[in-house]
NUNU-230114 format. One record per residue: residue number from 1; x, y, z of N, C-alpha, C in turn. Coordinates in steps of 0.2 Angstrom, whole numbers, padded with zeros to 4 digits, always signed. Layout:
BEGIN
<vodren bagu="NUM" n_east="X" n_north="Y" n_up="Z" ca_east="X" ca_north="Y" ca_up="Z" c_east="X" c_north="Y" c_up="Z"/>
...
This chain:
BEGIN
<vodren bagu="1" n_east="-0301" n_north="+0647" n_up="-0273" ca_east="-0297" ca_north="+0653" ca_up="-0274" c_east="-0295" c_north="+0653" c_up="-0281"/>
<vodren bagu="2" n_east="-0291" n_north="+0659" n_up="-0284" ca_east="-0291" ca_north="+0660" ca_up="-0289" c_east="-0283" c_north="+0664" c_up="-0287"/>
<vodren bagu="3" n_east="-0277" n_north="+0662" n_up="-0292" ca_east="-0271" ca_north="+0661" ca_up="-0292" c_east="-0269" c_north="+0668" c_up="-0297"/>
<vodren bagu="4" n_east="-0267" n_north="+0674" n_up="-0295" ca_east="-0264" ca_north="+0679" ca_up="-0297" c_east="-0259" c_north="+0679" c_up="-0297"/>
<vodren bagu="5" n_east="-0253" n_north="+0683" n_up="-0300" ca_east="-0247" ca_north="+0686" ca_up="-0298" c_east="-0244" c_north="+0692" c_up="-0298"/>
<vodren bagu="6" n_east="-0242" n_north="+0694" n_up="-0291" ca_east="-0239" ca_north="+0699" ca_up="-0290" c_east="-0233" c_north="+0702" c_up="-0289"/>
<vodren bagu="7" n_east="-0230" n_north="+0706" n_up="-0288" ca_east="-0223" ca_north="+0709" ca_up="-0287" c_east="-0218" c_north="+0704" c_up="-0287"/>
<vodren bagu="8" n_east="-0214" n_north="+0703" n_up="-0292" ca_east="-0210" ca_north="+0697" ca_up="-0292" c_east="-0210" c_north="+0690" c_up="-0292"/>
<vodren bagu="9" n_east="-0220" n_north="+0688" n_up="-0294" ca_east="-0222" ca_north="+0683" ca_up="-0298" c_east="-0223" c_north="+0677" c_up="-0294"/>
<vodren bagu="10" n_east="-0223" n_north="+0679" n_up="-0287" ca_east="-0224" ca_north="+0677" ca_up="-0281" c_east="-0234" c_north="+0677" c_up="-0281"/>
<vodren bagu="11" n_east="-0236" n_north="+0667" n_up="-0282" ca_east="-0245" ca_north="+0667" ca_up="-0283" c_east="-0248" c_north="+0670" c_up="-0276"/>
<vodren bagu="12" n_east="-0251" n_north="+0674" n_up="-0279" ca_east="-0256" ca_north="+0676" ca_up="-0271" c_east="-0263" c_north="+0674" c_up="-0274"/>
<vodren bagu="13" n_east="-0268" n_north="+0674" n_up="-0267" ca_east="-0275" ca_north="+0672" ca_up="-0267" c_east="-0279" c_north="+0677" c_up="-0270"/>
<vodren bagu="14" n_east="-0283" n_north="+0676" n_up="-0274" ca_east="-0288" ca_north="+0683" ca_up="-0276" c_east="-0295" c_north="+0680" c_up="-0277"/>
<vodren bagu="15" n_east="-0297" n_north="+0683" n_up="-0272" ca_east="-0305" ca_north="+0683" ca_up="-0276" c_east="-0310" c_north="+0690" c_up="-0280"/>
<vodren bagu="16" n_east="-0316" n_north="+0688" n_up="-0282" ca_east="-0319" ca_north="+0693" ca_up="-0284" c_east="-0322" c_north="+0700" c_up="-0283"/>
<vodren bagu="17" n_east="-0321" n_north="+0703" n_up="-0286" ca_east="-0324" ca_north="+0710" ca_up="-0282" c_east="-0329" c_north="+0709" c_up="-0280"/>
<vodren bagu="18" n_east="-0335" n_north="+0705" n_up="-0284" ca_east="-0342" ca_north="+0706" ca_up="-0281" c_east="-0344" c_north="+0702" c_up="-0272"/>
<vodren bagu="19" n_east="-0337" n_north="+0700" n_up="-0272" ca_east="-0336" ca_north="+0695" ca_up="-0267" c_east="-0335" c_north="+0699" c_up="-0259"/>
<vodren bagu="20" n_east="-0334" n_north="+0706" n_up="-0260" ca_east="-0330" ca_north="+0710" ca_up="-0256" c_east="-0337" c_north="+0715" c_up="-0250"/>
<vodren bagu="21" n_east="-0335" n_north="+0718" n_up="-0246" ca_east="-0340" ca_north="+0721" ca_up="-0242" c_east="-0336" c_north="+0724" c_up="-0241"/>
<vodren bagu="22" n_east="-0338" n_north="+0728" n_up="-0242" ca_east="-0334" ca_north="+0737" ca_up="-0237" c_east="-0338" c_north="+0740" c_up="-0232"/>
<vodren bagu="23" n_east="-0335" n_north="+0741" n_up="-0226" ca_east="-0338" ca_north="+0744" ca_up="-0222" c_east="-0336" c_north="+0749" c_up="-0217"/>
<vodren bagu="24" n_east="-0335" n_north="+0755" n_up="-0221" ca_east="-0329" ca_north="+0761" ca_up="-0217" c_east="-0324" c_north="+0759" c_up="-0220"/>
<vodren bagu="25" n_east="-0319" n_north="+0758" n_up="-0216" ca_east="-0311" ca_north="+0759" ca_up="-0216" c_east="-0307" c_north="+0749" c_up="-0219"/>
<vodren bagu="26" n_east="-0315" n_north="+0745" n_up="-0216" ca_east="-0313" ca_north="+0737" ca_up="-0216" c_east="-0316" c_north="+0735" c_up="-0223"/>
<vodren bagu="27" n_east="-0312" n_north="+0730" n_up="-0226" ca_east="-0316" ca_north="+0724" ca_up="-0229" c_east="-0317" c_north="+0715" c_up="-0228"/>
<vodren bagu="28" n_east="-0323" n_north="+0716" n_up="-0230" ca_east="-0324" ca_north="+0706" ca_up="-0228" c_east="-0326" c_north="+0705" c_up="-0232"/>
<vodren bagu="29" n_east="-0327" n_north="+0698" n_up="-0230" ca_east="-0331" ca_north="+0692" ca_up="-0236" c_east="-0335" c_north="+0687" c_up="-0231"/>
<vodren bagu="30" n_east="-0339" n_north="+0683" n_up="-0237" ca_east="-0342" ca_north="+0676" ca_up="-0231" c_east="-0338" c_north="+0674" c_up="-0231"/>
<vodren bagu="31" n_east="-0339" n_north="+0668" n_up="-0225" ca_east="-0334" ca_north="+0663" ca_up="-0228" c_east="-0338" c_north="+0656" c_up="-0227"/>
<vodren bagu="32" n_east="-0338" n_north="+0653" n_up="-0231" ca_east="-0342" ca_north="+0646" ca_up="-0232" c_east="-0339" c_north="+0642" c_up="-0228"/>
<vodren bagu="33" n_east="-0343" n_north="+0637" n_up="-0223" ca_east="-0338" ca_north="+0632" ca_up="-0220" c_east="-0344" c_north="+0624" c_up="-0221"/>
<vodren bagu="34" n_east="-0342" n_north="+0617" n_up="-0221" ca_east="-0343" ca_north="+0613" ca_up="-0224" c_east="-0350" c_north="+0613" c_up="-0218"/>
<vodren bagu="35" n_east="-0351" n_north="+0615" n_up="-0214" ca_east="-0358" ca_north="+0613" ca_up="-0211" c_east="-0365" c_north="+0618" c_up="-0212"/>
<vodren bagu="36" n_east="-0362" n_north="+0622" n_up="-0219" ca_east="-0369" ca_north="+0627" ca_up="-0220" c_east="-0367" c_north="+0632" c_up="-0217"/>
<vodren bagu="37" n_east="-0364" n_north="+0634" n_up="-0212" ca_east="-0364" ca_north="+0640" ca_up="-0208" c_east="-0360" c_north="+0646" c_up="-0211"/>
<vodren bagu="38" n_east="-0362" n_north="+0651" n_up="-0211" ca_east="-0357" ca_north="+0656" ca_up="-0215" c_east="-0353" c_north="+0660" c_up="-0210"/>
<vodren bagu="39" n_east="-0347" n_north="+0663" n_up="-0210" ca_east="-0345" ca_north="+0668" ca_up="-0203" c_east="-0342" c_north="+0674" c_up="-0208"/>
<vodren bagu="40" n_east="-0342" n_north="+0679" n_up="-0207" ca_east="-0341" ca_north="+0688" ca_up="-0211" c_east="-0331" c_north="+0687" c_up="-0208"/>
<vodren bagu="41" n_east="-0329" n_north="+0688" n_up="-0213" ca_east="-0321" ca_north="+0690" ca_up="-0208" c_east="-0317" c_north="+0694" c_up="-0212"/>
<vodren bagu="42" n_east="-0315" n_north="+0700" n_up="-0208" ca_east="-0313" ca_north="+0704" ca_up="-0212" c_east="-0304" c_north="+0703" c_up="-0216"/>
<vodren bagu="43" n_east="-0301" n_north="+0703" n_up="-0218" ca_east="-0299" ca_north="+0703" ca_up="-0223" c_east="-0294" c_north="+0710" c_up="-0227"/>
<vodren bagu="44" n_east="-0287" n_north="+0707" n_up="-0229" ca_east="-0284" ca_north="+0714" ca_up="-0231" c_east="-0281" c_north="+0711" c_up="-0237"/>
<vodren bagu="45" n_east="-0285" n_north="+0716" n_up="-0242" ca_east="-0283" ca_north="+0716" ca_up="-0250" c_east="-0275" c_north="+0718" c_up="-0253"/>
<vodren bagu="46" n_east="-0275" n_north="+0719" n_up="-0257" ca_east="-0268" ca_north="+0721" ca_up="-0260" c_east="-0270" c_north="+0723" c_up="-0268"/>
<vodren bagu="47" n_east="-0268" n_north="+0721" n_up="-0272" ca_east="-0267" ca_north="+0722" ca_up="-0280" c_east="-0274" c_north="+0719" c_up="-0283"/>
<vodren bagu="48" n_east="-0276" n_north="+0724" n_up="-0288" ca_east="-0283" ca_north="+0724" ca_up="-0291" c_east="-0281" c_north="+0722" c_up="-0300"/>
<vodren bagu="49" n_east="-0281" n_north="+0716" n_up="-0301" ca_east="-0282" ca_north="+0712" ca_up="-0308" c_east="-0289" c_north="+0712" c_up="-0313"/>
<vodren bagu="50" n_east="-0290" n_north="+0717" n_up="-0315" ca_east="-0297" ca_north="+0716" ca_up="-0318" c_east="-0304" c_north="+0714" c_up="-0312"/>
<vodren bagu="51" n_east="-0307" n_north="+0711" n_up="-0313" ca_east="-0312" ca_north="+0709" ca_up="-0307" c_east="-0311" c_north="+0706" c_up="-0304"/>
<vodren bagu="52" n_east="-0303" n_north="+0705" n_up="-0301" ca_east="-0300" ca_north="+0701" ca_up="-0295" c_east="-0297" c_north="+0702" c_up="-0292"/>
<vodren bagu="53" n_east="-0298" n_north="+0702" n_up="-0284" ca_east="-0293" ca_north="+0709" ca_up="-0280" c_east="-0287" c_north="+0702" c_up="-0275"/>
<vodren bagu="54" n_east="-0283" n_north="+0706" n_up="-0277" ca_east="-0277" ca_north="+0702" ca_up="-0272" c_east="-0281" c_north="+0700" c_up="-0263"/>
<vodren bagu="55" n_east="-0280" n_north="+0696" n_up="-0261" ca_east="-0280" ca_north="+0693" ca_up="-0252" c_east="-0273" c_north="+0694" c_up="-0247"/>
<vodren bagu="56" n_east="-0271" n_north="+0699" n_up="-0244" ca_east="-0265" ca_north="+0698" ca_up="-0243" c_east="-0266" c_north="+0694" c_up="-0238"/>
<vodren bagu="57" n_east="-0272" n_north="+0694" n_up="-0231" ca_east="-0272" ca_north="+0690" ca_up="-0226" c_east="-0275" c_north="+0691" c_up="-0224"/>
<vodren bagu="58" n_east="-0279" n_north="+0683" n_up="-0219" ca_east="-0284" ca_north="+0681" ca_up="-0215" c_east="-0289" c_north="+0677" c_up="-0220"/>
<vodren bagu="59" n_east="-0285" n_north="+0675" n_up="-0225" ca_east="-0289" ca_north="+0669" ca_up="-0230" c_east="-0284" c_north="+0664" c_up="-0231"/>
<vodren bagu="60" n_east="-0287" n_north="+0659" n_up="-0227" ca_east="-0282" ca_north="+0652" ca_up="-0231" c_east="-0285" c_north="+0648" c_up="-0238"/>
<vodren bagu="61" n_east="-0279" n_north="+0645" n_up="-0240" ca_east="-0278" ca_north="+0644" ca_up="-0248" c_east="-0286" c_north="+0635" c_up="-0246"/>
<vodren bagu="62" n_east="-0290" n_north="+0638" n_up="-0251" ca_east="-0295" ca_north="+0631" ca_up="-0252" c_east="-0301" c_north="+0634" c_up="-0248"/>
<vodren bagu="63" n_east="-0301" n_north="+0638" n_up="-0244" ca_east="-0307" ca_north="+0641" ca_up="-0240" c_east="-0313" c_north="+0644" c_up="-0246"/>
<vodren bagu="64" n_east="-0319" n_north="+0644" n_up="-0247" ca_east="-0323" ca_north="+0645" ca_up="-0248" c_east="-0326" c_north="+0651" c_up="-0246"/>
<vodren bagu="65" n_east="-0328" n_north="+0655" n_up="-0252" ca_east="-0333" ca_north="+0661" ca_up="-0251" c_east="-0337" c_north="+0663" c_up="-0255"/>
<vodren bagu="66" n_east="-0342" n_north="+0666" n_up="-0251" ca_east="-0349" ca_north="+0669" ca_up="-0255" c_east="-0348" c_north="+0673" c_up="-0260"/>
<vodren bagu="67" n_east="-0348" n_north="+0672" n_up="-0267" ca_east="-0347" ca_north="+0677" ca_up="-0272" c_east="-0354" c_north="+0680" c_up="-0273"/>
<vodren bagu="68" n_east="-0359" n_north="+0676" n_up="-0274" ca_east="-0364" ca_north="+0678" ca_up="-0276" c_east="-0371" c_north="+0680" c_up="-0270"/>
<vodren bagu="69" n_east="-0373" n_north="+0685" n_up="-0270" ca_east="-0381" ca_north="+0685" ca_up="-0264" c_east="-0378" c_north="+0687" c_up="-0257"/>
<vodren bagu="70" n_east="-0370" n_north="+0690" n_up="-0256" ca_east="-0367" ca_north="+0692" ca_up="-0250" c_east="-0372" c_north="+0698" c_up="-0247"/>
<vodren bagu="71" n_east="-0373" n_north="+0702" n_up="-0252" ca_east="-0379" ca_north="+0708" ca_up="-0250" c_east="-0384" c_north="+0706" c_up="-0245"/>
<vodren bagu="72" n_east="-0389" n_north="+0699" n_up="-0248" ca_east="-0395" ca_north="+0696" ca_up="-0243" c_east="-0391" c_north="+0693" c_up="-0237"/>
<vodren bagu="73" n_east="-0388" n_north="+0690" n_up="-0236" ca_east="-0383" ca_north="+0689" ca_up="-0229" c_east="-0382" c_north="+0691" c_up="-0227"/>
<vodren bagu="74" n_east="-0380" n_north="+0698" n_up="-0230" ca_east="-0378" ca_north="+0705" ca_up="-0222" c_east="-0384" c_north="+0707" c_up="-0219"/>
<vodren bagu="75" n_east="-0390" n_north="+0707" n_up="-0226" ca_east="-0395" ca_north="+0710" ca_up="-0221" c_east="-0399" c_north="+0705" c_up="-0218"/>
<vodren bagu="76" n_east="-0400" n_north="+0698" n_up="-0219" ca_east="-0402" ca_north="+0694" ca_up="-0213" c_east="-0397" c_north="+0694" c_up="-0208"/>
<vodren bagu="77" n_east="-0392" n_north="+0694" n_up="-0207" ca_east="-0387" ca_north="+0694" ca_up="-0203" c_east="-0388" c_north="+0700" c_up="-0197"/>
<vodren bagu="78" n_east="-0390" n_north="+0706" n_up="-0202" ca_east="-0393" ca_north="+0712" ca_up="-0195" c_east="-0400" c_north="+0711" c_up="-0195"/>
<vodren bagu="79" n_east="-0403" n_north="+0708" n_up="-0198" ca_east="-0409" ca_north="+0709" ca_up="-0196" c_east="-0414" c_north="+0713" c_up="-0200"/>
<vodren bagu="80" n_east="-0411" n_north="+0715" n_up="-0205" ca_east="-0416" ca_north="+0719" ca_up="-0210" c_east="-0420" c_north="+0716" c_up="-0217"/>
């Protein structure tokens, strides 16, 4: 994770845009777990720093994500 600061300098978690999915009205990310397996979870942003968007919640601090090739994962994922 990557250490930003926002409103009253209080560090929040941020990752990278390229990292993000949008799907309608949600956003997610992968998330990488130490046995290779990936899980989609969606995810709520807050403050955008250059190419790196605030995490308000549903990502804990050390967790692991897919920054690069999310695109090929969604569509293995359905089937395309």
């Amino acid at each position: 994770t990557v250490t930003i600061y926002s409103k009253g300098d209080h560090p929040a978690a941020a990752v990278p845009k390229q990292a993000l999915i949008y799907e309608a009205d949600q956003v997610r990310v992968w998330v990488s777990h130490d046995d290779r397996s990936v899980e989609l979870r969606q995810i709520k942003t807050g403050l955008v720093n250059g190419d790196l968007v605030e995490v308000v919640s549903n990502l804990k601090p050390g967790e692991r994500i897919v920054t690069k090739g999310s695109l090929f994962i969604d569509r293995a994922a359905s089937g395309s």
